[in-house]
C-alpha positions as CSV (number, residue, x, y, z in Angstrom):
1,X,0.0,0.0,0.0
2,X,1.4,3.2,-1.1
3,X,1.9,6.5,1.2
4,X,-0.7,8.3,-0.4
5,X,-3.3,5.6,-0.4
6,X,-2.8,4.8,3.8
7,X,-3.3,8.8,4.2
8,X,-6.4,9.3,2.3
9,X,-7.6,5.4,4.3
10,X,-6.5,7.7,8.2
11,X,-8.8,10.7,6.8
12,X,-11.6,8.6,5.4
13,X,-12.1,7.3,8.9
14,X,-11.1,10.0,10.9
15,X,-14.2,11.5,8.9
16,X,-16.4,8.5,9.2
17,X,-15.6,8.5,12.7
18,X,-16.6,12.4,13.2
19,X,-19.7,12.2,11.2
20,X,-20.6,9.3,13.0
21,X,-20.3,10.9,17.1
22,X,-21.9,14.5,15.4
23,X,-23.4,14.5,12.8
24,X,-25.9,10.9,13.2
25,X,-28.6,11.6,16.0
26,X,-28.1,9.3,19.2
27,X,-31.1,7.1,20.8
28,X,-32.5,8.1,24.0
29,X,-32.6,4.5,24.9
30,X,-30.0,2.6,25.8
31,X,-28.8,-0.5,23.3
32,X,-29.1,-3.1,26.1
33,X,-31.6,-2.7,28.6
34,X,-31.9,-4.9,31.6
35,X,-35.4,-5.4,33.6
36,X,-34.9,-5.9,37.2
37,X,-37.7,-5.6,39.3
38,X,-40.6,-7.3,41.5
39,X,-41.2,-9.5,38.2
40,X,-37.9,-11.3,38.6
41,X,-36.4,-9.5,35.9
42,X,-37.3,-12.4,33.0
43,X,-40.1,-14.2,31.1
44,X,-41.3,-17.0,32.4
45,X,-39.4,-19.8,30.2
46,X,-42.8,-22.2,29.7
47,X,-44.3,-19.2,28.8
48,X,-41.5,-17.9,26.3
49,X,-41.3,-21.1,24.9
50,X,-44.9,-21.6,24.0
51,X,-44.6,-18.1,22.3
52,X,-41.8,-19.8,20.0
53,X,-43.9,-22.5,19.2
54,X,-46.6,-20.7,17.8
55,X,-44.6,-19.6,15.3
56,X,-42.8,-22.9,14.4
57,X,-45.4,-25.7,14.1
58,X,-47.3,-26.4,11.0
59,X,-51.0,-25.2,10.7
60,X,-52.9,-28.3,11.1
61,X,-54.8,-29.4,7.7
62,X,-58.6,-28.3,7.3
63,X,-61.3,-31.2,7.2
């Protein structure tokens, strides 16, 4: 890799790096949130799991 080429690669994300922190708008909610509570802080797992199914079984044939 030339000189020339590894400069303009350092600006290129020196820029990408700026316009991503001030220029993109941030979330006001955090990208992992935990519940903790009276609820025990999780789904119940029968109930989770019956929620999964739903989606995965086959529709049963019509009569």
């Amino acid at each position: 890799m030339s000189v020339r080429a590894l400069i303009l690669v350092v600006v290129a994300l020196i820029i990408g790096v700026a316009v991503g922190h001030y220029a993109l708008p941030r979330s006001q909610t955090p990208a992992l949130s935990v519940r903790t509570g009276a609820d025990g802080g999780g789904d119940d797992p029968a109930k989770a799991a019956s929620r999964a199914m739903t989606f995965t079984q086959p529709k049963a044939p019509v009569p």
